[in-house]
N, C-alpha and C positions, 0 to 999 in steps of 0.2 A: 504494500500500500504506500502510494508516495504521498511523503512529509507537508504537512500545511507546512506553510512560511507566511514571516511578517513582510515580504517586499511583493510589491504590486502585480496584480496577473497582468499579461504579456496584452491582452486587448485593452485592460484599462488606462495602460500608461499610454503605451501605443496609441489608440484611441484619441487620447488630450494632446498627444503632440501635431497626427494628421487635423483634427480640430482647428489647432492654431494656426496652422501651415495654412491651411482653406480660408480661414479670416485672412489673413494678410495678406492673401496673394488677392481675395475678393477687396479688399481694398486698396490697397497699392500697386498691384501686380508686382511686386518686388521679387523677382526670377530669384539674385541673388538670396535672398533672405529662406524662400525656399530650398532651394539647395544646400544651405546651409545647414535647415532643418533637416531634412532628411538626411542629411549624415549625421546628425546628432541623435537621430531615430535608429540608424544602423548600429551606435555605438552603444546605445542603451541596451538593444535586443543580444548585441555580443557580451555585454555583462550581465545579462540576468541570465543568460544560458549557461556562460561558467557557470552563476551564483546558483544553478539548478543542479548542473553538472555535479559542484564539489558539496551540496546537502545531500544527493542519492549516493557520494562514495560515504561520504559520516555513516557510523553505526549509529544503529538507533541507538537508544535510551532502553533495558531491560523496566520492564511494568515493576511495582515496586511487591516483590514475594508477600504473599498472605501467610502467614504461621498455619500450619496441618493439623497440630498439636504436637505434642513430648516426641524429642527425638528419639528414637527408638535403639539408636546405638549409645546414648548418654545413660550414666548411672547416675539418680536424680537420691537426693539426701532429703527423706520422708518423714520427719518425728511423729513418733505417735505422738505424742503430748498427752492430750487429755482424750483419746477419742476410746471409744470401747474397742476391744480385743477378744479372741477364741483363741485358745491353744498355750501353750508353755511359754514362762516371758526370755525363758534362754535360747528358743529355736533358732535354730540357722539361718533357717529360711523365714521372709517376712513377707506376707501380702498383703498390700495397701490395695483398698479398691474404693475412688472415686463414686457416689451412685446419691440415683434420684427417688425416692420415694414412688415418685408417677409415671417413672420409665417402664417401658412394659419390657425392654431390653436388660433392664437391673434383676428386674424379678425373674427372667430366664436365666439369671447370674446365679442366683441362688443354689438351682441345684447343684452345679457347677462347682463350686467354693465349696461344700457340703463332700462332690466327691473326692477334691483336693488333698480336703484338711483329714479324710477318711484313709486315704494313702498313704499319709506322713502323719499320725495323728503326735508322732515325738519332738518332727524335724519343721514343723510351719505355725505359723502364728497365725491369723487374720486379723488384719485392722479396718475397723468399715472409718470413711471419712465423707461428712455431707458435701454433697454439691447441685444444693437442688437449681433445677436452670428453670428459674422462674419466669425469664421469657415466653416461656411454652405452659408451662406445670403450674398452674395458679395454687395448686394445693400441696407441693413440693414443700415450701418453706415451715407450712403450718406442720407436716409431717416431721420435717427434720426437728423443728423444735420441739416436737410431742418426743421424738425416740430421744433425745439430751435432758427431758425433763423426767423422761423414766428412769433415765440413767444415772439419776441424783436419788434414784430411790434403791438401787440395783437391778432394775427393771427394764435396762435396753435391749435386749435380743425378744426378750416378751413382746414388746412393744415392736420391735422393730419387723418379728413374722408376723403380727399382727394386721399392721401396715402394708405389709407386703401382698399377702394374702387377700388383703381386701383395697385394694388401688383407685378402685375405681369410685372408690364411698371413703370420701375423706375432708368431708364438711367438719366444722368446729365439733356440733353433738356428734356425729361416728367418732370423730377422733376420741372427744371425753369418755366416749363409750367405751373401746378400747383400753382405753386405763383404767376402764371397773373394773373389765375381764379380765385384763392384765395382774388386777390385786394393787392397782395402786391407793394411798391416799390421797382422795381427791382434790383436797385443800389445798394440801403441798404441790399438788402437781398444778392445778391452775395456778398457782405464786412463783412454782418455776418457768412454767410456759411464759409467762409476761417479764421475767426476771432480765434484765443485762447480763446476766453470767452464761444463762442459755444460749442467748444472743449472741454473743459474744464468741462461744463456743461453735457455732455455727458456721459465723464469718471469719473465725482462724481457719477451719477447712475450706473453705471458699477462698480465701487468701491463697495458699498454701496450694492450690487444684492452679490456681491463675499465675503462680509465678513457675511453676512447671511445664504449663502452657496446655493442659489441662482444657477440652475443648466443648466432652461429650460425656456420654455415661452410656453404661460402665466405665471408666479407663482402670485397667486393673496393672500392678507392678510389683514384680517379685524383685527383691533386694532391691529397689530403686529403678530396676529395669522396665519396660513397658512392656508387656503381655500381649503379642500382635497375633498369635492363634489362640484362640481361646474355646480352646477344649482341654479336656483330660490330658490325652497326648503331646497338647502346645506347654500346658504349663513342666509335664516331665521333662520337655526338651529340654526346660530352664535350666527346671529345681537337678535334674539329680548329676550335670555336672557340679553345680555347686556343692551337692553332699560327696559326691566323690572323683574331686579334682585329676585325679593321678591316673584312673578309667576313662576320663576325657580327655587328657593328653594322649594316651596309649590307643584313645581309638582312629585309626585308620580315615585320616581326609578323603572325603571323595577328589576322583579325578575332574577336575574340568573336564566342559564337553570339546575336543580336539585336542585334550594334553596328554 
């Protein structure tokens, strides 16, 4: 596609100079002043055809890249901090997973992380961390604060298949509903759900999804790493070099195709 530019197209300049050339000569006949002009018409038309010439040899300008999300070859530095956890707090292995209360992609997560933590139940931790993308999920945010205000009671995973389970019914009364079933005290949990500290809790994992670059949901990451097949089989690819280093050296590189 060739380049707009700021110097004039070739009929409109052109154009104003035969213009003036026709006035002058219709009132003076001035031969001389004509010929004049028209070589000063020749001279314009041979530098704007450079001035064409050397814009089509310039390289464009590359469009300015959009972020994908987390690079997938970077190992990203995850704290749990304060978020809830499954598994042994010594394990080796660490899965951080990004997720939305309203995704229906999250809640297909589920079984998934379930058959993970079931393979390794010695060597994996799980840590869930909110990222509800309230753009889309108007009822994301009220969820995530319901599952952090359980979790002031010891009540997060109650709370949080609760949620899961029922996605699609997640008005203020369901949610409060949910924390009866759950066993919560109801007091407490309505002074947590309004509380700053909820809040607050909330927007550290949302922080934290955003400066990793963090796009979507699920984004799930073993040791820091980003999880790009996400099955059973994707995550062993990960985890079980990491449990045993010295069998992934020893295993045999495949050949490139024509090496």
């Amino acid at each position: 596609m060739r380049r707009r530019s700021t110097v004039w197209h070739y009929p409109t300049l052109l154009g104003l100079v035969a213009a003036l050339a026709l006035c002058l000569v219709g009132c003076d006949q001035n031969r001389d002043a004509l010929n004049e002009l028209r070589e000063q018409q020749k001279q314009i038309l041979a530098k704007l055809t450079a001035l064409e010439k050397k814009l089509d040899r310039a390289p464009a300008r590359p469009a300015a890249a959009r972020p994908s999300g987390p690079d997938p070859t970077r190992t990203y530095t995850l704290p749990i901090g304060n978020s809830a956890t499954k598994g042994p707090a010594d394990a080796p292995i660490t899965i951080v997973e990004f997720s939305d209360y309203q995704c229906p992609y999250c809640a297909r997560s589920e079984p998934l992380i379930g058959q993970v933590l079931a393979a390794y139940p010695a060597q994996t931790r799980f840590v869930y961390k909110q990222f509800p993308l309230v753009s889309i999920h108007p009822q994301a945010m009220p969820a995530a604060l319901a599952a952090v205000a359980a979790g002031r009671q010891g009540k997060f995973w109650e709370m949080h298949d609760l949620l899961f389970a029922n996605q699609r019914a997640l008005s203020p009364e369901q949610i409060r509903e949910y924390a009866r079933k759950a066993g919560l005290d109801l007091t407490k949990f309505d002074a947590d759900l309004a509380s700053d500290e909820v809040k607050a809790a909330v927007q550290e994992d949302m922080a934290l999804a955003q400066r990793v670059g963090v796009r979507g949901t699920p984004s799930l990451f073993v040791n820091g790493r980003l999880v790009q097949v996400r099955s059973l089989d994707g995550f062993k690819q990960i985890i079980e070099p990491l449990l045993n280093p010295s069998a992934a050296a020893a295993r045999p590189r495949p050949t490139p195709p024509g090496g």
